[in-house]
ROVO-137360 format. One record per residue (C-alpha): x, y, z; chain; residue number from 1. Coordinates in Angstrom, 1 decimal. Each point is the difference from the previous one (the first is absolute). Example, Ala and Ser with C-alpha at 12.3 -4.5 7.8 and 13.67 -1.06 7.14 Angstrom:
2
[pt [12.3,-4.5,7.8],'A',1]
[pt [1.4,3.4,-0.7],'A',2]
// end
This chain:
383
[pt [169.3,94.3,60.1],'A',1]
[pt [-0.5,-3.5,1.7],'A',2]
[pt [-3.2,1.3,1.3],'A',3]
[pt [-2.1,2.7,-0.5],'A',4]
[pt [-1.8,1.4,2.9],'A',5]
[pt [-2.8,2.5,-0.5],'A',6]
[pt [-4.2,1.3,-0.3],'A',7]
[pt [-2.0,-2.6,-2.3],'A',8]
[pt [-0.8,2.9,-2.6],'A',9]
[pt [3.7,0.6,0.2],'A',10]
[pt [1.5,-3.7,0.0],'A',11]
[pt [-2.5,-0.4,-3.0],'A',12]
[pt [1.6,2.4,-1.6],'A',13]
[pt [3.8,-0.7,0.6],'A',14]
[pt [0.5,-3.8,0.3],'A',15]
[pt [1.4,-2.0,-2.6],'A',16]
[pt [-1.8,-3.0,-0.9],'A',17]
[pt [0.9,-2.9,2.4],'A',18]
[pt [1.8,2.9,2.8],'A',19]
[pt [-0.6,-0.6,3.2],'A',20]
[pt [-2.0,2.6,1.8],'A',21]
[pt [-1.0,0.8,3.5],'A',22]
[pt [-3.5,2.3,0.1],'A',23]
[pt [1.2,2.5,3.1],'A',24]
[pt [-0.9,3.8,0.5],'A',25]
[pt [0.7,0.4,4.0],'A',26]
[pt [3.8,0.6,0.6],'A',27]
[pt [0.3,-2.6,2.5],'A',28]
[pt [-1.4,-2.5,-1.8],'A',29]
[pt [2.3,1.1,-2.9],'A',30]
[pt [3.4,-0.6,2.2],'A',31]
[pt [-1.2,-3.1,1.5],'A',32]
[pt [-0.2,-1.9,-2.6],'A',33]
[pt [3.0,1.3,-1.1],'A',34]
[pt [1.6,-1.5,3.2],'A',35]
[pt [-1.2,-3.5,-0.2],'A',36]
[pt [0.4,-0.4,-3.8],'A',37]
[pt [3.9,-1.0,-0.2],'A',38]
[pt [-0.9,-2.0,-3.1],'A',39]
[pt [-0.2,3.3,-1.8],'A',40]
[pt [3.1,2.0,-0.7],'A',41]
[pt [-1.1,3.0,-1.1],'A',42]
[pt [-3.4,1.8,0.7],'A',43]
[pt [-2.1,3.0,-2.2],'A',44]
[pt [-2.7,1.8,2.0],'A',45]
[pt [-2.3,1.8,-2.9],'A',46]
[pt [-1.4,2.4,1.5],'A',47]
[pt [-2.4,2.8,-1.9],'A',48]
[pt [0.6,4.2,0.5],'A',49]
[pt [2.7,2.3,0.9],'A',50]
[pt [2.7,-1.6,2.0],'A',51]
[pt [0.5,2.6,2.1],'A',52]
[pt [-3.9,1.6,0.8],'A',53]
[pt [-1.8,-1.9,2.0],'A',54]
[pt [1.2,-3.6,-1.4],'A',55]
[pt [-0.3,-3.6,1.7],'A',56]
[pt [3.9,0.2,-0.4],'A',57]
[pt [0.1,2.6,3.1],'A',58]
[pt [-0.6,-2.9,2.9],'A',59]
[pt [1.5,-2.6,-2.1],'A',60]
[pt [3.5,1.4,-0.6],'A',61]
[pt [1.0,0.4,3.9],'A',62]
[pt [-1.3,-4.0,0.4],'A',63]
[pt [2.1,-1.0,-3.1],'A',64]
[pt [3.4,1.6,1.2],'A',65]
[pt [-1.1,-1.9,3.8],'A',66]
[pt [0.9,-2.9,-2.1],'A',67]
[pt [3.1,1.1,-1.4],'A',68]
[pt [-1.8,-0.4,-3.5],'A',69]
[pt [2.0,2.1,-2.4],'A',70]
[pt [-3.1,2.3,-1.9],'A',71]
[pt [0.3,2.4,-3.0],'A',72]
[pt [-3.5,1.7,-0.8],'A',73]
[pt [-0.5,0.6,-3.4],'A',74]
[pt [-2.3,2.8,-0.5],'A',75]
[pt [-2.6,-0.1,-2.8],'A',76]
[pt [-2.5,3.1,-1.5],'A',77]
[pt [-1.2,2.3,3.1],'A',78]
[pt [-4.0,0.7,-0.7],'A',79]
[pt [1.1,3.5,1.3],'A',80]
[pt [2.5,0.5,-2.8],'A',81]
[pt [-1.8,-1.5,-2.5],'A',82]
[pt [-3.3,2.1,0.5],'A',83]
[pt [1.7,3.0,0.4],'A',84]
[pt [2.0,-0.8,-3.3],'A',85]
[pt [-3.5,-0.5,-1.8],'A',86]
[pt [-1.1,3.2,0.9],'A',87]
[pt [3.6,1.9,-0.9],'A',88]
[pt [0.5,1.1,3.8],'A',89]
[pt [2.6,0.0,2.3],'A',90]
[pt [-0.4,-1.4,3.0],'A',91]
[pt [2.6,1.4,3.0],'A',92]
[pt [-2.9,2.2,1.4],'A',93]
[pt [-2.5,-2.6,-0.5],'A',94]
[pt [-1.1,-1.1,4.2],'A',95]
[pt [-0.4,-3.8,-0.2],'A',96]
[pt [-2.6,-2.0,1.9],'A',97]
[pt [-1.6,-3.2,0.3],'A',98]
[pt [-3.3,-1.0,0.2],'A',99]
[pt [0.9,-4.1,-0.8],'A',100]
[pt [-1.3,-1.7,2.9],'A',101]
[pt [0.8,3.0,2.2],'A',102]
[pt [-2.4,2.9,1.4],'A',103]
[pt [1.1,3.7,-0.3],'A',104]
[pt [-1.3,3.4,-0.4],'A',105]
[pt [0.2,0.3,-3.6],'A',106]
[pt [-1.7,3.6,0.1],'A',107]
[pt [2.2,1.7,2.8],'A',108]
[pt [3.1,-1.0,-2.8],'A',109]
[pt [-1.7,1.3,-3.0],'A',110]
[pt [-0.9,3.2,1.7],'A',111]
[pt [3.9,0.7,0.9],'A',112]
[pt [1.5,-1.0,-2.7],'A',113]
[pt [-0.4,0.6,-3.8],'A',114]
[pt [0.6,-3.5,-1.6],'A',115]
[pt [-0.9,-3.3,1.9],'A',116]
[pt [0.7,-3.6,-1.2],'A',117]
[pt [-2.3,-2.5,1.4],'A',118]
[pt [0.5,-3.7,-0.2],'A',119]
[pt [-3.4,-1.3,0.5],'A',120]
[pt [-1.4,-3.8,0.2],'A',121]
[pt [-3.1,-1.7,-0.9],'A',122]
[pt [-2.6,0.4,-2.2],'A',123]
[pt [-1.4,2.7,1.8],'A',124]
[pt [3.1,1.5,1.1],'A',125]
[pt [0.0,3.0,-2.4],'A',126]
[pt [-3.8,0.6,0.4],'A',127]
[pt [1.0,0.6,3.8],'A',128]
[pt [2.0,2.3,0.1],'A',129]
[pt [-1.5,1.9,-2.8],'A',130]
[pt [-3.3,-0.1,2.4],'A',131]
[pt [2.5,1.4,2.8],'A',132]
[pt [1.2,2.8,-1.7],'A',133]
[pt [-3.7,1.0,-0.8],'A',134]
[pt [-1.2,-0.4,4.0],'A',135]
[pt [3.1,2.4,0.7],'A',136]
[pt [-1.2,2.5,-2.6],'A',137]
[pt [2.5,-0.5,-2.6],'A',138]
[pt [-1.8,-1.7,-2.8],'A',139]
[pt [1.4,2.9,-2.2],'A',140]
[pt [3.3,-1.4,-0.4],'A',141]
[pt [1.4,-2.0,-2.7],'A',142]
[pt [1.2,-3.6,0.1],'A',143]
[pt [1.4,-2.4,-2.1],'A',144]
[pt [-0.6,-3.3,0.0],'A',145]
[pt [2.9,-3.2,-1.2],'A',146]
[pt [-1.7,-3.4,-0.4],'A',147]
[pt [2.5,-3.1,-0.7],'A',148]
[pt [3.0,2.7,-0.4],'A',149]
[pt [2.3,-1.9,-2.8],'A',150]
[pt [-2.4,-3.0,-0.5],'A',151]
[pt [-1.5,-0.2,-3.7],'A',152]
[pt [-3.0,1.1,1.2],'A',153]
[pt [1.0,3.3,2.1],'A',154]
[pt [-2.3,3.0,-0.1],'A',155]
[pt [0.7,3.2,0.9],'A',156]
[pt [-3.2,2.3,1.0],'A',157]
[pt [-0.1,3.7,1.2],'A',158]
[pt [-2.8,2.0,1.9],'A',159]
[pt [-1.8,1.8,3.0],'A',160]
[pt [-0.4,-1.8,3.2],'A',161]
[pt [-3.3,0.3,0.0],'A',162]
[pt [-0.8,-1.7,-3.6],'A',163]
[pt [2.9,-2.8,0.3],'A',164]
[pt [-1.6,-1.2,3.2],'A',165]
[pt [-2.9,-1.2,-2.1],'A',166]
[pt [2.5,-1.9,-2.3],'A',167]
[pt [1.1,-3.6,0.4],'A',168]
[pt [3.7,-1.0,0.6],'A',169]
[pt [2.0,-3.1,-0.5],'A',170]
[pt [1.4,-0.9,3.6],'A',171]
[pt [3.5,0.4,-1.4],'A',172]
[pt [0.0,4.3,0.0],'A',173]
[pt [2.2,2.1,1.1],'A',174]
[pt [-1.3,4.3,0.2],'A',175]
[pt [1.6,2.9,-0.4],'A',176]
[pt [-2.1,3.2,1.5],'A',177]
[pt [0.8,3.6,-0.9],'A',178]
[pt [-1.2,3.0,1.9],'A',179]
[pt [1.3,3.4,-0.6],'A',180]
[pt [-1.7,1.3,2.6],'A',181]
[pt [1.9,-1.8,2.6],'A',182]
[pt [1.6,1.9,2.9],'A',183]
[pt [2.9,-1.6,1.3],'A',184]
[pt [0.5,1.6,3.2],'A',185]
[pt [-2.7,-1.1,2.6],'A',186]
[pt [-0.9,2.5,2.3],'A',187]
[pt [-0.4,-0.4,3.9],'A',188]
[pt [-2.2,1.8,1.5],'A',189]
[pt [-3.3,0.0,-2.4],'A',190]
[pt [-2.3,2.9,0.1],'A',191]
[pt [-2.8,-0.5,2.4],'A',192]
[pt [-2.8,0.8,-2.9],'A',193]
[pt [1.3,-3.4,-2.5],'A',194]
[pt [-1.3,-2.3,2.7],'A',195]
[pt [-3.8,-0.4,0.1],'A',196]
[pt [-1.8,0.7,3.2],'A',197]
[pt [-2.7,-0.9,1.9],'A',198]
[pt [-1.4,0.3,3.6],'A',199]
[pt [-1.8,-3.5,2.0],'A',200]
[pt [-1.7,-0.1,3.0],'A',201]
[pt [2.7,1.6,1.7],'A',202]
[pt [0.3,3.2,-2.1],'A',203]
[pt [2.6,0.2,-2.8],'A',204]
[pt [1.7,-3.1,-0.6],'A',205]
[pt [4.1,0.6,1.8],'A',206]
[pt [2.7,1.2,-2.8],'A',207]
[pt [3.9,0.3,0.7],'A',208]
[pt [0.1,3.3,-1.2],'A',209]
[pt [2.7,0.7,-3.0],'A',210]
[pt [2.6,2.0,2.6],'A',211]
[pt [0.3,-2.7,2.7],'A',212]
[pt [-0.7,-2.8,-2.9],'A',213]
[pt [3.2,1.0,-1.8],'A',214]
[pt [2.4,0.0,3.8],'A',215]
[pt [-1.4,-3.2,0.9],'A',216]
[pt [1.1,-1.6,-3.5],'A',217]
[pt [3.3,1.8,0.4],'A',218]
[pt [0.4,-1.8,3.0],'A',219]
[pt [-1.2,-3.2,-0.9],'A',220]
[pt [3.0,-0.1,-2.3],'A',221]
[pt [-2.1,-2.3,-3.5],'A',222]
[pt [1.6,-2.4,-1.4],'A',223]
[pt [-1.3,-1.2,-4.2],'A',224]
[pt [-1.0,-3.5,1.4],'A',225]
[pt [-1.4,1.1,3.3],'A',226]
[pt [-2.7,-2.2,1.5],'A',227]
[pt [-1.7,2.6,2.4],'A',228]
[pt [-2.8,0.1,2.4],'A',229]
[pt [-2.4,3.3,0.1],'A',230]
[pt [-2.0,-0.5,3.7],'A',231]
[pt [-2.6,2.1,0.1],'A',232]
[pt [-0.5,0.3,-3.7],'A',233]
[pt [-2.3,2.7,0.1],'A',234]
[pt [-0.5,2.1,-3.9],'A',235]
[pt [2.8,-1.9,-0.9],'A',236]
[pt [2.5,2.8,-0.7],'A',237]
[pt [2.8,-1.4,2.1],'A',238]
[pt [-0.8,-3.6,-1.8],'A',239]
[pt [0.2,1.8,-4.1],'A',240]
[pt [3.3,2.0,0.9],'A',241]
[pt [1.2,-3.6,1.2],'A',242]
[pt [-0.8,-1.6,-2.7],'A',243]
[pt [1.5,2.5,-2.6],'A',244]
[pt [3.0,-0.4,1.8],'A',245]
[pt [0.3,-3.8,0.3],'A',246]
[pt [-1.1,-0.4,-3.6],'A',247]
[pt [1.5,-3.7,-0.1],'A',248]
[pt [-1.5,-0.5,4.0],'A',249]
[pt [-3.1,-0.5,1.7],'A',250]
[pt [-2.2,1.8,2.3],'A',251]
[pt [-2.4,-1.5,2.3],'A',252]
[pt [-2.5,3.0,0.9],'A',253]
[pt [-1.8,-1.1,2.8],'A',254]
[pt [-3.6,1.6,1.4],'A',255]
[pt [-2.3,-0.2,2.4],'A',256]
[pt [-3.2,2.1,-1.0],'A',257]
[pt [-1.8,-0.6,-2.9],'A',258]
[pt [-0.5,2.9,-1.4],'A',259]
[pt [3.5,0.5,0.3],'A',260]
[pt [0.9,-3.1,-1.7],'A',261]
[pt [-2.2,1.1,-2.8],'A',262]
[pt [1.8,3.1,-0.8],'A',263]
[pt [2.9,-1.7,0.1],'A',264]
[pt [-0.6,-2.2,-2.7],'A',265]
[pt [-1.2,3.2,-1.7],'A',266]
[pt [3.5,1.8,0.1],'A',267]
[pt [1.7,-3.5,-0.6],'A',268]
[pt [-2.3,-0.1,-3.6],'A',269]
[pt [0.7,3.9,-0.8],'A',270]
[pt [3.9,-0.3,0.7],'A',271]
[pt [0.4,-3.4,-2.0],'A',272]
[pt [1.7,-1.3,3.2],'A',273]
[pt [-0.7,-3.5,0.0],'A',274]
[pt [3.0,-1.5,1.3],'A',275]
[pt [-2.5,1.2,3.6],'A',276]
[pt [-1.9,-2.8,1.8],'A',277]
[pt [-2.7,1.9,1.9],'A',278]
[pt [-0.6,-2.4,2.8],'A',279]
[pt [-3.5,0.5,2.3],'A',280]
[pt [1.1,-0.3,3.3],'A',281]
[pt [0.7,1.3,3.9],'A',282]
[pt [4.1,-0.4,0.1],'A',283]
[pt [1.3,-2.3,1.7],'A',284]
[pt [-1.9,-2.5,-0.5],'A',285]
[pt [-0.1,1.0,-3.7],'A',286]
[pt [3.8,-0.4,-0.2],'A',287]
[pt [0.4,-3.8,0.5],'A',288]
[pt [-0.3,-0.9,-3.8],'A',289]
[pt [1.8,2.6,-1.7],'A',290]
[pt [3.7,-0.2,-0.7],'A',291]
[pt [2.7,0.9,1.6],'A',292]
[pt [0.4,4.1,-0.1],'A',293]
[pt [3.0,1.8,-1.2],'A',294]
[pt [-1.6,3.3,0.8],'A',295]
[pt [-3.0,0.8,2.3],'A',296]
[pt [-1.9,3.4,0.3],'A',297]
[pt [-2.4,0.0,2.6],'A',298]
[pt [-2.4,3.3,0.0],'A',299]
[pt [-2.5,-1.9,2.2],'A',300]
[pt [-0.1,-2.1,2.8],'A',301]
[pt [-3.0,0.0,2.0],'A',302]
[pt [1.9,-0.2,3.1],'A',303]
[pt [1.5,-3.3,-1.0],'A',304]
[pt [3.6,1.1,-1.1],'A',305]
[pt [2.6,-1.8,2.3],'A',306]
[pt [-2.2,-3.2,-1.5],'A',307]
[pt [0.5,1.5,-3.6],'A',308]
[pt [4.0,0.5,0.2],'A',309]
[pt [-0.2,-4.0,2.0],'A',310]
[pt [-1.5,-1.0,-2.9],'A',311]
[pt [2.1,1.3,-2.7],'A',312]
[pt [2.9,-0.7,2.0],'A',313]
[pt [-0.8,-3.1,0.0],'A',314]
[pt [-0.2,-0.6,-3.9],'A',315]
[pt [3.3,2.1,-0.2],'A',316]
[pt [2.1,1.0,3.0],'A',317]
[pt [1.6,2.4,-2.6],'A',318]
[pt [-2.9,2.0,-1.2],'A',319]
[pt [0.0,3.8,-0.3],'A',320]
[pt [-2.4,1.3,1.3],'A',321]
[pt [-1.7,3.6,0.2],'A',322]
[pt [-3.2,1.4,1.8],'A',323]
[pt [-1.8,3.0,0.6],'A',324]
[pt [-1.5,1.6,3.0],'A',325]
[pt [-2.0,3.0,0.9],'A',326]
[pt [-1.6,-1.2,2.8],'A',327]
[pt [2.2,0.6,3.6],'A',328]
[pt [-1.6,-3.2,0.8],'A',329]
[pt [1.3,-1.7,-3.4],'A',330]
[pt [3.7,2.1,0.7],'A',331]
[pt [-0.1,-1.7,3.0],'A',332]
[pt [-0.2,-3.8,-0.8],'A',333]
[pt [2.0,0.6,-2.9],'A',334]
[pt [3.1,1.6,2.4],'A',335]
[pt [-0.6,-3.2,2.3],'A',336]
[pt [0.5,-2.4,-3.1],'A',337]
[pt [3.2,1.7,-0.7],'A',338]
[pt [1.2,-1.5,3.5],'A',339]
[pt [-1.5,-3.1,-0.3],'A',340]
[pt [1.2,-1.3,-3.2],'A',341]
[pt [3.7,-0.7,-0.5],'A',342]
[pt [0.6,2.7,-3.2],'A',343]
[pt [3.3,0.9,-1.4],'A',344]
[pt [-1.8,2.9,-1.4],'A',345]
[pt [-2.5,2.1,1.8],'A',346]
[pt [-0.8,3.4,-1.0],'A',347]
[pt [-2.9,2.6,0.7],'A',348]
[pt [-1.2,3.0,-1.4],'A',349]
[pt [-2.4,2.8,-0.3],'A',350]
[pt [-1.5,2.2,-3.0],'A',351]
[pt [-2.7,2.4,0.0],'A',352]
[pt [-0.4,1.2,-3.9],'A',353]
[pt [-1.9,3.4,-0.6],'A',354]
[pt [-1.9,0.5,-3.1],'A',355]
[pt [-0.9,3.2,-2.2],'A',356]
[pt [-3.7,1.1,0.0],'A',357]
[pt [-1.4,3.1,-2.1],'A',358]
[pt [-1.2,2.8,2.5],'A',359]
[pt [-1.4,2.8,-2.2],'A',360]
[pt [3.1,1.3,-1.8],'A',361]
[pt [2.5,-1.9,2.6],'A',362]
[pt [0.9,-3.3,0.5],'A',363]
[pt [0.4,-1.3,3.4],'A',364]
[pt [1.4,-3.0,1.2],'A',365]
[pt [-2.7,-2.5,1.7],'A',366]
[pt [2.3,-2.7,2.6],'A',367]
[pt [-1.0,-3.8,-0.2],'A',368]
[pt [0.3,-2.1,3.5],'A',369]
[pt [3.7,-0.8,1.5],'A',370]
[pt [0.9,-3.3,-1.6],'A',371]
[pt [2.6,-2.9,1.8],'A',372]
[pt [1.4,-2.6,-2.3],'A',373]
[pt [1.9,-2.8,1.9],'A',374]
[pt [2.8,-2.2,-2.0],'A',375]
[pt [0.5,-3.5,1.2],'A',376]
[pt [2.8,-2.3,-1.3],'A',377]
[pt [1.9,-3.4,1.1],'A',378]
[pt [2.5,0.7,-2.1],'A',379]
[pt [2.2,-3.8,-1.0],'A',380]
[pt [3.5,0.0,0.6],'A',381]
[pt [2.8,-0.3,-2.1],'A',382]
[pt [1.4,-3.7,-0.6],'A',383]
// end
């Protein structure tokens, strides 16, 4: 190469003596100088990990071939393949996810699926999410640590969450996490009794109960890397099932009350569902510095909810979005939105659920109030 272009620890590395080098991570800078270098013919980028998983050559590629640069990647040792190697595994079950600079529910993954690879960074990295998987209850399950995988000095260590959070890791690990207890199929519709409960000033604190919980996500159609609004957070049972659906998304669970909130963060901590930011706050006002929403579920309104769909609307003329009534007044304002707003996609309907309840030696069924979920959707044309 006339010119090596790379990281300092990886140019350090690579360079022959006398080489000329360029010290660039960010793709654009990368490509740039690239462009205004004619003096050089021929270019290496050195970059370090898998080519292909979550690798600076991702947003650098597409600005190469803008140049009419002619690129061939040459792949070197995946950390994936080479941990999994160590440990005499195969990995084309192993769910892959990255915690390098990147936020994500580490615990919703590891409860669905049996083996997760983790690449982490840092020198707390691994101490993290070891700590994670302990605050989601699952400091049971075994992981195994790769330090400097293929440097001289590589180390290979093996244990419970729980005890390797107390280790200390060289910020150059990748992870590989096994739970056999891991159910792959995540339910909709969670029993009322796994939530935790709790009554403020008002009486008990509002749940979507599990029947109308499970409709309502059926018709808010999840995507993996939802970003999703819950208005009107309440226990926080429509903000969990979100979460476990959009495992690589985000939910913004927003409150009012206070004792509310509280339990909230309370089933947030007992499901391990921490890709949920519990915001404290009357919507909309509480709206205005949260992303843009994919998704929005609003089970509460306090009369405000031509200002809640505005607002979300706003963000993303696209949004889906679902609520729930049992209120006449509440049907009412919600029937007058579907006029208002220009929707593609408008749809209303009503449930009433009926559960069992011992009677002596019979069981008869006990009816729960009428429910009306309303579905809302711009949908964007076809180019």
């Amino acid at each position: 190469a006339d010119c090596l272009i790379g990281a300092r620890r990886i140019l350090d590395a690579a360079a022959m003596p006398g080489q000329p080098v360029f010290e660039a991570v960010a793709a654009e800078a990368i490509a740039s100088y690239i462009a205004e270098h004619n003096e050089f013919r021929s270019f290496t980028v050195v970059l370090s990990g898998d080519s292909g998983f979550y690798s600076g050559a991702k947003k650098l590629l597409p600005l190469l071939k803008q140049q009419n640069a002619r690129v061939t990647v040459l792949p070197g040792l995946s950390s994936l393949s080479v941990l999994c190697a160590r440990m005499g595994i195969s990995y084309e079950d192993v769910k892959t996810v990255s915690l390098h600079g990147r936020t994500g529910n580490i615990a919703a993954s590891v409860r669905r699926y049996p083996l997760c690879f983790a690449l982490v960074g840092g020198e707390n990295g691994v101490r993290e999410l070891c700590e994670a998987l302990v605050r989601a209850g699952l400091g049971s399950v075994r992981v195994t640590v790769g330090e400097r995988l293929s440097y001289p000095d590589e180390r290979i260590s093996t244990g419970i969450a729980a005890k390797m959070a107390e280790g200390r890791y060289a910020s150059l690990s990748a992870v590989l996490i096994e739970n056999p207890g891991a159910k792959k199929v995540c339910p909709i519709g969670l029993p009322d009794e796994s939530f935790q409960r709790g009554k403020g000033e008002d009486g008990l604190i509002p749940m979507t109960k599990s029947e109308v919980r499970a409709v309502a996500l059926s018709r808010l159609a999840m995507t993996r890397d939802a970003i999703c609004w819950d208005i009107g957070a309440g226990t926080g049972s429509v903000s969990v099932e979100m979460a476990l659906l959009a495992e690589e998304g985000r939910v913004y669970a927003v409150e009012k009350k206070a004792d509310a909130f509280a339990l909230l963060q309370e089933n947030i901590k007992k499901f391990g569902a921490f890709n949920i930011t519990a915001v404290e706050g009357s919507a909309p006002a509480a709206l205005e510095a949260l992303p843009a929403p994919t998704h929005v579920f609003i089970g509460g309104s306090s009369g405000r909810l031509k200002d809640i769909i505005g607002a979300a609307l706003e963000k993303n003329p696209h949004a889906r979005i679902v609520a729930t009534a049992i209120a006449l007044e509440t049907v009412a304002e919600l029937s007058s939105c579907m006029k208002e707003f220009s929707f593609t996609h408008k749809e209303a309907v009503c449930i009433q659920a009926a559960r069992s309840r011992k009677a002596g030696p019979y069981h008869l069924m006990t009816g729960a109030n009428p429910v009306y979920i309303f579905t809302f959707q711009k949908e964007a044309r076809a180019e």
